[in-house]
ZAMARRO-661258 format. One line per 3 residues: their letters; for each residue x, y, z of N, C-alpha, C. Coordinates in Angstrom, 2 decimals, decimal comma. Layout:
BEGIN
a	X/Y/Z/X/Y/Z/X/Y/Z | ...
END
This chain:
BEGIN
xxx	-54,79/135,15/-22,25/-55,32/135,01/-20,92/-55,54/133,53/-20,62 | -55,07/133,45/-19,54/-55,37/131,92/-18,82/-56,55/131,65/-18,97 | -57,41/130,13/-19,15/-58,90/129,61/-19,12/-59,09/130,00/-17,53
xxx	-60,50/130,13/-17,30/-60,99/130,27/-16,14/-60,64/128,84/-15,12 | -60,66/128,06/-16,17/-61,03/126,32/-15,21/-59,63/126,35/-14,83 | -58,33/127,24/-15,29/-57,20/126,86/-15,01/-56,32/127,56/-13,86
xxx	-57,43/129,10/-13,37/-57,25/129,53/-12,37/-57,63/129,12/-11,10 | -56,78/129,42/-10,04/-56,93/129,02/-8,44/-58,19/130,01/-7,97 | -58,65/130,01/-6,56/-60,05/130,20/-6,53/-59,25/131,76/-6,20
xxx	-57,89/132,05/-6,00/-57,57/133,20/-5,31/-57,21/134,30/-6,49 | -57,16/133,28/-7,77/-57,00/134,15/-8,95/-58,56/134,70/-9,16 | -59,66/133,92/-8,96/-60,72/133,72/-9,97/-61,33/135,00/-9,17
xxx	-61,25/134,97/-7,54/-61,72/135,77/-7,11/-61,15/137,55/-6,92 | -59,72/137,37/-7,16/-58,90/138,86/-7,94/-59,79/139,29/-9,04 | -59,79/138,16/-10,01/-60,35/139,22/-10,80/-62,14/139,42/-10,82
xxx	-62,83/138,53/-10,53/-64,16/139,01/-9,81/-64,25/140,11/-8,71 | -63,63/140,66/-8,58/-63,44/142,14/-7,64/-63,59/142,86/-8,29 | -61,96/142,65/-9,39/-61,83/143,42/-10,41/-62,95/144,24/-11,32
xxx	-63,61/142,92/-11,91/-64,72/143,27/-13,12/-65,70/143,83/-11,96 | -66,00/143,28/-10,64/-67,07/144,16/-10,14/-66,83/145,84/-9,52 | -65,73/145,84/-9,60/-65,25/147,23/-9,51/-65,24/148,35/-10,80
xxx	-65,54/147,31/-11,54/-65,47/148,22/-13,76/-66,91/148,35/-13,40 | -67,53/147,33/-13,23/-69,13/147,47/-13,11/-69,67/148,43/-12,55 | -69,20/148,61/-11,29/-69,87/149,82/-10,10/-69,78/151,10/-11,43
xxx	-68,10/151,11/-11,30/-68,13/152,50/-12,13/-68,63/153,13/-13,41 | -69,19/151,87/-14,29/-69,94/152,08/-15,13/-71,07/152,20/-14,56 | -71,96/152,02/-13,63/-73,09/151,95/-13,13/-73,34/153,70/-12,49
xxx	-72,35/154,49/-11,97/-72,41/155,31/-11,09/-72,31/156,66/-12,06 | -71,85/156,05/-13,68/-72,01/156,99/-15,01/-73,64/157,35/-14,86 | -74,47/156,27/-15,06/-75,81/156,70/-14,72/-76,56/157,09/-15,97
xxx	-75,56/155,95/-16,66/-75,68/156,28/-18,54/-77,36/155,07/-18,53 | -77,99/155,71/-19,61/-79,56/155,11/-19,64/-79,52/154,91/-21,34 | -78,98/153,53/-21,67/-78,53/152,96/-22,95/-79,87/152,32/-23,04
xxx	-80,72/152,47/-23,97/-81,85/151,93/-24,93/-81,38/151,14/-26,28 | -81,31/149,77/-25,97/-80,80/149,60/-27,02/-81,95/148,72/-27,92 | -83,02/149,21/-27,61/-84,22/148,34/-28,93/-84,13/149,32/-29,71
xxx	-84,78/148,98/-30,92/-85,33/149,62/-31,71/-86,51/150,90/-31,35 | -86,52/151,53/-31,82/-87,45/152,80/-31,89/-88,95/152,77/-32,46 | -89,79/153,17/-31,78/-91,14/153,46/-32,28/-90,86/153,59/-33,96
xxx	-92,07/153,21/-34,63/-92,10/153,66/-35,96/-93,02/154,66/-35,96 | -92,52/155,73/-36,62/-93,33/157,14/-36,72/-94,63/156,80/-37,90 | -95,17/157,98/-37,81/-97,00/157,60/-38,18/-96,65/158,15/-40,11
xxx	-95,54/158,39/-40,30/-95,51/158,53/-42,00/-95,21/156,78/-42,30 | -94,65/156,34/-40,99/-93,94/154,69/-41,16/-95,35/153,82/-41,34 | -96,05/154,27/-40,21/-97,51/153,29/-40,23/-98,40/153,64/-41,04
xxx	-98,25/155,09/-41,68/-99,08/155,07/-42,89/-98,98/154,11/-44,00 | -97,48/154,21/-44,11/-97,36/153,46/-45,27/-97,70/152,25/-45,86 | -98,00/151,20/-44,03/-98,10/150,11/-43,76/-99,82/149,87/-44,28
xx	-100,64/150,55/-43,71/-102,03/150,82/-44,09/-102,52/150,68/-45,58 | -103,55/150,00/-45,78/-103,90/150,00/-47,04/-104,90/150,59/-47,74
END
């Protein structure tokens, strides 16, 4: 793929359509991705306890 700095503004903005058109449709999935870590359960914080 071509560098960005080496595209014309009529390329740059094709494909900024583009990716905002992948975006919408991932957005309209309505998928609810958690991606931290998880509570530690109370056998976890026992353990921690002294």
């Amino acid at each position: 793929m071509t560098a960005y700095k080496d595209l014309s503004k009529e390329e740059l903005l094709e494909l900024k359509s583009g990716l905002e058109a992948q975006f919408e449709e991932v957005k309209a999935k309505g998928l609810k991705l958690d991606m931290s870590r998880g509570k530690p359960s109370a056998d976890q914080l026992n353990l921690s306890m002294g």
